[in-house]
C-alpha positions as CSV (number, residue, x, y, z in Angstrom):
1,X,2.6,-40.5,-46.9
2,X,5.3,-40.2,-44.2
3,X,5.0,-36.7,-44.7
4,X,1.6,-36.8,-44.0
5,X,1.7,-38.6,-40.8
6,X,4.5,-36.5,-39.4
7,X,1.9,-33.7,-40.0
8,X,-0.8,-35.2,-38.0
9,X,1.2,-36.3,-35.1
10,X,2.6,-32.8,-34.8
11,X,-0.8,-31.6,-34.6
12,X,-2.4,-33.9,-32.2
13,X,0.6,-32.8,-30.1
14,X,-0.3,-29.3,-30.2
15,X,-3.7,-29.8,-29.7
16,X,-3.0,-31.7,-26.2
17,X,-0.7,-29.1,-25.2
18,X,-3.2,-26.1,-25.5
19,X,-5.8,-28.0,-23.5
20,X,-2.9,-28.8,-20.8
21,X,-2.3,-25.0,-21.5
22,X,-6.1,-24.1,-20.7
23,X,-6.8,-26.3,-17.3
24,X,-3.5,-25.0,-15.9
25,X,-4.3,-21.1,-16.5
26,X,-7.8,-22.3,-14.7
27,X,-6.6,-24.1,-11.6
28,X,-4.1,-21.4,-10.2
29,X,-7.2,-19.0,-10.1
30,X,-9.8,-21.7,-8.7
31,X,-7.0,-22.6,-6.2
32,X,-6.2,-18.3,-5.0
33,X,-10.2,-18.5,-5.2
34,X,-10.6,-21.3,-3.0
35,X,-7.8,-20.1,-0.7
36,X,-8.5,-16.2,0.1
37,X,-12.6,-17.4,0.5
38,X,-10.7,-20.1,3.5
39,X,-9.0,-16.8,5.0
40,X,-11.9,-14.9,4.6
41,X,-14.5,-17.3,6.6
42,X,-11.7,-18.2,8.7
43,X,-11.2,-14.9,10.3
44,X,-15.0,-14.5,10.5
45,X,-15.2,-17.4,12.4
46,X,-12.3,-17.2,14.8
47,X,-13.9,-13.6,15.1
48,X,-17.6,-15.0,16.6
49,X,-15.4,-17.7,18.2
50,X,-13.8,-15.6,20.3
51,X,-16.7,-13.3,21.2
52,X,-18.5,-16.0,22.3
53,X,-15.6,-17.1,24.5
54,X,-15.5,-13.5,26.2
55,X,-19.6,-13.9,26.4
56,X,-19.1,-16.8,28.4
57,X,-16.3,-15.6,30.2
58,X,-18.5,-12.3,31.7
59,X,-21.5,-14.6,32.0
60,X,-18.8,-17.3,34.8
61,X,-18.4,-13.7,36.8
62,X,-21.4,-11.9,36.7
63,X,-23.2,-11.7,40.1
64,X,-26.8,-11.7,40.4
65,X,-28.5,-8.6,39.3
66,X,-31.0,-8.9,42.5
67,X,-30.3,-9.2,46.0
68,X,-32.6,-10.1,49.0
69,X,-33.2,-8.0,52.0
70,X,-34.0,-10.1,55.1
71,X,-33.5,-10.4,58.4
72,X,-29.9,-11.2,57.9
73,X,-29.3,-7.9,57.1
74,X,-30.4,-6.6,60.2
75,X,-27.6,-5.5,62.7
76,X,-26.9,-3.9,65.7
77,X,-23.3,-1.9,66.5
78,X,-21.8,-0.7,69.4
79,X,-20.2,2.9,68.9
80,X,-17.5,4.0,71.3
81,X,-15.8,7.6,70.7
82,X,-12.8,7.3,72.9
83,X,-11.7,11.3,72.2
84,X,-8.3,12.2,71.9
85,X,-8.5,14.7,75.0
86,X,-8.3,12.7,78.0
87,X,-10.6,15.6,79.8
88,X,-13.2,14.6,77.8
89,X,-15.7,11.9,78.6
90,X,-16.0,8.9,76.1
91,X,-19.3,8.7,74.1
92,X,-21.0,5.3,73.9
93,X,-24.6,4.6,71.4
94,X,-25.7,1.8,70.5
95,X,-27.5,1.9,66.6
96,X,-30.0,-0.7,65.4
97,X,-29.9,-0.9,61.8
98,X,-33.2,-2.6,60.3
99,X,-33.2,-2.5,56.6
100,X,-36.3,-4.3,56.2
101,X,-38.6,-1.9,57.8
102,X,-36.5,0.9,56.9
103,X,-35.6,1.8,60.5
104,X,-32.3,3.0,62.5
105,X,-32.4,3.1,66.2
106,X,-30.0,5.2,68.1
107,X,-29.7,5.0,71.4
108,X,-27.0,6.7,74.1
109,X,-25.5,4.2,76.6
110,X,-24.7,6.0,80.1
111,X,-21.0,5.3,81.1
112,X,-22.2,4.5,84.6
113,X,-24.5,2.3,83.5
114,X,-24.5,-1.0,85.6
115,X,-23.1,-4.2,83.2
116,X,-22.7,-8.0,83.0
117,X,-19.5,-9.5,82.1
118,X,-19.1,-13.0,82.9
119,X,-20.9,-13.2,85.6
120,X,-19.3,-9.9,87.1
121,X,-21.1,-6.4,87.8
122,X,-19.1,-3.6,86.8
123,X,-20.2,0.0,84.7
124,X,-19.7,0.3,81.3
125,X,-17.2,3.1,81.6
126,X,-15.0,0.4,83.4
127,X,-16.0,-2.1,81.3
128,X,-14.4,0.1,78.0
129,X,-11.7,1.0,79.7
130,X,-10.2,-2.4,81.5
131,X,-11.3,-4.7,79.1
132,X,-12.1,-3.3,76.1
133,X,-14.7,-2.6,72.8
134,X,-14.9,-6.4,71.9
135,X,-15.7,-7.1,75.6
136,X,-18.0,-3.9,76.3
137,X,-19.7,-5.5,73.4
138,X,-20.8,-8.9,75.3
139,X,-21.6,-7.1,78.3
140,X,-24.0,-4.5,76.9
141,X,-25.8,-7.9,74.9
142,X,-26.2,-9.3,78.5
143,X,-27.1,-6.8,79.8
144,X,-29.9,-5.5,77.6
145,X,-31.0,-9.2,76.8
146,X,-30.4,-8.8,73.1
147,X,-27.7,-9.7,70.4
148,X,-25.1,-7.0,69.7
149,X,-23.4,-8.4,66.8
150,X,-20.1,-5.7,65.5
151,X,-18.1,-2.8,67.5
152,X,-16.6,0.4,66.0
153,X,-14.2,1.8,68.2
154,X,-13.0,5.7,67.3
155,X,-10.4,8.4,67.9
156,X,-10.9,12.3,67.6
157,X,-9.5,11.4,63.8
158,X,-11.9,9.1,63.2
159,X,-15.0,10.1,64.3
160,X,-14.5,13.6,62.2
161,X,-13.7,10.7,59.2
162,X,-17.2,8.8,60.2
163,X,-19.5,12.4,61.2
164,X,-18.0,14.3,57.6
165,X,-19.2,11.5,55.4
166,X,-22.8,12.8,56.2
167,X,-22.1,16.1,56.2
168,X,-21.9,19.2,59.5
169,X,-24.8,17.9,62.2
170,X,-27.2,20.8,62.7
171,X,-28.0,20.3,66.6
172,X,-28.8,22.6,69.4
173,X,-26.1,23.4,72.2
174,X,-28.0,22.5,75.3
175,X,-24.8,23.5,77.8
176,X,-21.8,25.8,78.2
177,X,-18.6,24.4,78.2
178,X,-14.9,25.9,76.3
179,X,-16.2,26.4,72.6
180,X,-19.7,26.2,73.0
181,X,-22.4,28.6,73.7
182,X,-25.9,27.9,74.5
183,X,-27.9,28.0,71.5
184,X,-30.4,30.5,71.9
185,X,-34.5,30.5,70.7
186,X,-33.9,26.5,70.8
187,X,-33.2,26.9,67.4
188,X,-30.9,24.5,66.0
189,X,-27.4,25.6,64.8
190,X,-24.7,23.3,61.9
191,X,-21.8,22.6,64.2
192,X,-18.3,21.9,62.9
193,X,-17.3,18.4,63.8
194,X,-14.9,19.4,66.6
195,X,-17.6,21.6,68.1
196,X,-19.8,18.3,67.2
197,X,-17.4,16.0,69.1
198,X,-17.2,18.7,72.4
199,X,-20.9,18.6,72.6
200,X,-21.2,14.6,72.8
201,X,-18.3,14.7,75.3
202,X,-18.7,16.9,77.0
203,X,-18.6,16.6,81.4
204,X,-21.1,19.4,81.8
205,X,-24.5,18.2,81.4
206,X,-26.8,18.0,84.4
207,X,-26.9,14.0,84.2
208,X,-25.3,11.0,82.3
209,X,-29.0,10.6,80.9
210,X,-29.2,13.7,79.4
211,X,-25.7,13.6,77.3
212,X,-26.8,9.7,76.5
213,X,-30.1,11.6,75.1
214,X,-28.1,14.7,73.4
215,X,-26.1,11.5,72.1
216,X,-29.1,9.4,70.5
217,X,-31.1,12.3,69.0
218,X,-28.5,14.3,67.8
219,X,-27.1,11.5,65.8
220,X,-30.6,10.4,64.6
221,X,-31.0,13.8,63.6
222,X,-27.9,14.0,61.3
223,X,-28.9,10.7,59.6
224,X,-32.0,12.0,58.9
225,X,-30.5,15.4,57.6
226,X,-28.6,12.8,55.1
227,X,-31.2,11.0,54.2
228,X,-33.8,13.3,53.3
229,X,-36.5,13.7,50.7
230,X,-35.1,14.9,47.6
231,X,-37.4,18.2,47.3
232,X,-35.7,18.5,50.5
233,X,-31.8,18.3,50.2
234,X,-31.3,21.5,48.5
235,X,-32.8,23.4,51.7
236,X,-31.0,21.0,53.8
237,X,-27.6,21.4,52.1
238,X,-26.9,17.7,51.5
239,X,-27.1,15.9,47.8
240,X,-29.0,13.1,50.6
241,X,-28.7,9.4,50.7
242,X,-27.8,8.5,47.2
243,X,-23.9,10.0,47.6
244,X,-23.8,7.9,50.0
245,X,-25.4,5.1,48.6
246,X,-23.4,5.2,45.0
247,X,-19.6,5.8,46.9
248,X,-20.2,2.9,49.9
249,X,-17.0,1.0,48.5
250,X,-14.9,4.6,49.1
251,X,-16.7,5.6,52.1
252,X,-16.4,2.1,54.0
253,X,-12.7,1.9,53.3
254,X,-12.4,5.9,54.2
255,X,-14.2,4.4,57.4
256,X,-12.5,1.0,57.7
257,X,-8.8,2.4,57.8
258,X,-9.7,5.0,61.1
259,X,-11.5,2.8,63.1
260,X,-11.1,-0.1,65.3
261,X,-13.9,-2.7,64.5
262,X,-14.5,-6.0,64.2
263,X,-16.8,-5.4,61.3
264,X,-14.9,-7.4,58.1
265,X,-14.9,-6.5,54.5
266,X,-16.6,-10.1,54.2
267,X,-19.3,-8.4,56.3
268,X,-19.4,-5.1,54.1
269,X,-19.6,-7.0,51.2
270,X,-22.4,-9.1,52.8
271,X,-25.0,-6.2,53.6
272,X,-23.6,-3.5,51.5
273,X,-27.0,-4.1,49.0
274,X,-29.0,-3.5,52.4
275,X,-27.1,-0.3,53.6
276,X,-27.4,1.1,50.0
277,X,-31.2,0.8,50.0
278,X,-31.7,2.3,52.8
279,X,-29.4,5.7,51.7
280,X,-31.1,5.4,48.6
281,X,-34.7,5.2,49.6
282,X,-35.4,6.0,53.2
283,X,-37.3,9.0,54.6
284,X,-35.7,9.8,57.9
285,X,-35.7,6.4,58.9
286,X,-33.4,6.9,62.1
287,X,-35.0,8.0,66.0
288,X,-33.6,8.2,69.3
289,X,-34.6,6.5,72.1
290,X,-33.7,7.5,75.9
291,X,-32.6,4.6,78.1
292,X,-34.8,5.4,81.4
293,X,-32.3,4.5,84.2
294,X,-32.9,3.8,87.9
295,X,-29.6,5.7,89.7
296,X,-28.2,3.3,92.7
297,X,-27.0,4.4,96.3
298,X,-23.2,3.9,95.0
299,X,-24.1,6.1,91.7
300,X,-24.3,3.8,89.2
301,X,-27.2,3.6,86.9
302,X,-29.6,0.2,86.0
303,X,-31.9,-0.5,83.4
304,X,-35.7,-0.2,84.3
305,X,-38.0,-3.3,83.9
306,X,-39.7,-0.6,81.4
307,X,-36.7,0.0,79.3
308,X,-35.9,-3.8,79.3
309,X,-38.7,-4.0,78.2
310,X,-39.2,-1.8,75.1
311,X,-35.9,-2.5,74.2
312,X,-37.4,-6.2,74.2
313,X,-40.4,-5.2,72.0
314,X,-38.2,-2.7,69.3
315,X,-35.5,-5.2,68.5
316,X,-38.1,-8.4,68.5
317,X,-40.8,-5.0,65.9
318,X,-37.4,-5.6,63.7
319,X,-36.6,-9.2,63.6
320,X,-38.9,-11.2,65.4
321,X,-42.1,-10.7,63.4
322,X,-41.2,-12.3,60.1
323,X,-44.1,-14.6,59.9
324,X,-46.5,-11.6,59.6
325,X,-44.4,-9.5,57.2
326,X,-42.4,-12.3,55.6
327,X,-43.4,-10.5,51.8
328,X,-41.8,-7.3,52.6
329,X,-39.0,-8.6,54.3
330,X,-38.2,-10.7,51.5
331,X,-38.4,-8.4,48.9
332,X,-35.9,-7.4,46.3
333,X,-34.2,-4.5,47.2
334,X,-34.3,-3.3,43.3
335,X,-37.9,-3.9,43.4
336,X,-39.0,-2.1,46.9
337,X,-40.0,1.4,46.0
338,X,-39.5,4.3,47.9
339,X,-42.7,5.3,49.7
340,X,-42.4,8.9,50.6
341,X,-45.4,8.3,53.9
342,X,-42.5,6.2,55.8
């Protein structure tokens, strides 16, 4: 009997130590189960977690895809080539830049001409040299009746670095002087930039008017050249507006280091949209215009009432009819196609 119940209990022992046996061969799997299937979803999540932390990071820096072109991109600069040869004569133009219709305005400023700078009469050749761009600025404003908002003021150096961004201006030679020959049949010849820079500068043209003109149309002309058609270019040899248009960053810090201007990159960044549309889409947007001049007993030059007057009507043809053309002006710039009749 005792034998017996030894037996048993020996028995009930094993049997509760194979089932012990059983569940702990079964839990250390479950648990490795339960633990790689936490590393696996884990990494997947801290995976999406931090894509969708560099989403939103992109998305906080992204500037709009579309920028307006309005009025406020409309400028006009004062250029002043101060050449590095004193014998030369300095080259003043002034360039209205209307994005909105498409449109740049040259025009040559005379050196004699007759200024107003605080309240005192003086020419603008003295106005550049005793007081400066900044000042010439102001007094060619009031003078003309209309805003002049930046200057760029250049060397020799940095009118080659401006003129090569565009590529050699094909002009005619309207004068002799050292290093330039008449162009002959009126046919118009490319020009190395020094040659470029003697003709604009030159002190042996008939008048002040006609250099001023030379001055205006010559530089109109090599805009043009630039921004031409593209069926065009290769006849032309320039790859057009859209070099320029796709390398303004380069070009404007090229620019910005060779020049004196009061132009900022705050500015730049401002209107670069605007200056790229035009590059990219314009068909010979840029003219000159001829100042007519009235020449005064002491040989200074003044603005006809005429002049004055279309100068009035081309700056207001660019700004001052947005109520009529308030659609266009307000435009996209991505979404303004190119119209090869302009």
């Amino acid at each position: 009997m005792r034998l017996r119940t030894i037996m048993a209990m020996s028995n009930s022992y094993a049997r509760r130590r194979r089932r012990r046996s059983k569940a702990g061969s079964t839990a250390i799997p479950f648990m490795i189960t339960i633990l790689i299937s936490l590393l696996v979803f884990g990494g997947v999540a801290l995976y999406f977690y931090n894509k969708l932390t560099e989403k939103t990071n992109e998305l906080k820096v992204m500037e709009p895809a579309t920028k307006i072109i309005s009025a406020e991109d409309i400028n006009t600069i004062l250029f002043v080539l101060d050449p590095s040869d004193e014998s030369r004569k300095n080259a003043v133009m002034l360039m209205r830049f209307d994005p909105v219709r498409k449109q740049i305005l040259c025009i040559g400023i005379p050196l004699e001409l007759q200024v107003h700078l605080d309240s005192r009469v003086m020419t603008v050749g003295a106005c550049y040299e005793n007081h400066g761009a900044a000042s010439l600025k102001n007094a060619v404003a009031e003078t003309i009746g209309q805003p002049v908002d930046r200057y760029i003021m250049m060397d020799s150096r940095g009118f080659a670095t401006l003129v090569n961004i565009f590529g050699n201006p094909k002009t005619t030679i309207d004068i002799e002087d050292t290093g330039l020959t008449k162009t002959k049949n009126e046919i118009p010849e490319t020009l190395d930039i020094g040659k470029y820079e003697l003709l604009l500068t030159s002190q042996k043209y008939p008048s002040e008017i006609e250099r001023c003109t030379k001055i205006g149309l010559s530089i109109a002309q090599l805009l043009n050249d630039c921004i031409s058609p593209e069926d065009a270019r290769s006849a032309l040899g320039t790859d057009g507006g859209s070099r320029i248009a796709s390398n303004l960053d380069k070009y404007f810090n090229t620019v910005f280091n060779s020049v004196t201007t009061d132009i900022t990159v705050i500015d730049f960044e401002d209107h670069k949209h605007a200056i790229s549309y035009v590059f990219q889409y314009a068909v010979s947007p840029a003219r000159g215009y001829t100042a007519v001049c009235q020449e005064q007993e002491d040989g200074t030059l003044t603005l006809t009432d005429s002049t004055l007057n279309d100068l009035k009507m081309l700056f207001a043809s660019s700004s001052g009819s947005q109520s009529s053309d308030s659609s266009s002006s307000e435009a996209p710039a991505e979404e303004q196609p190119a119209d090869p009749a302009e």
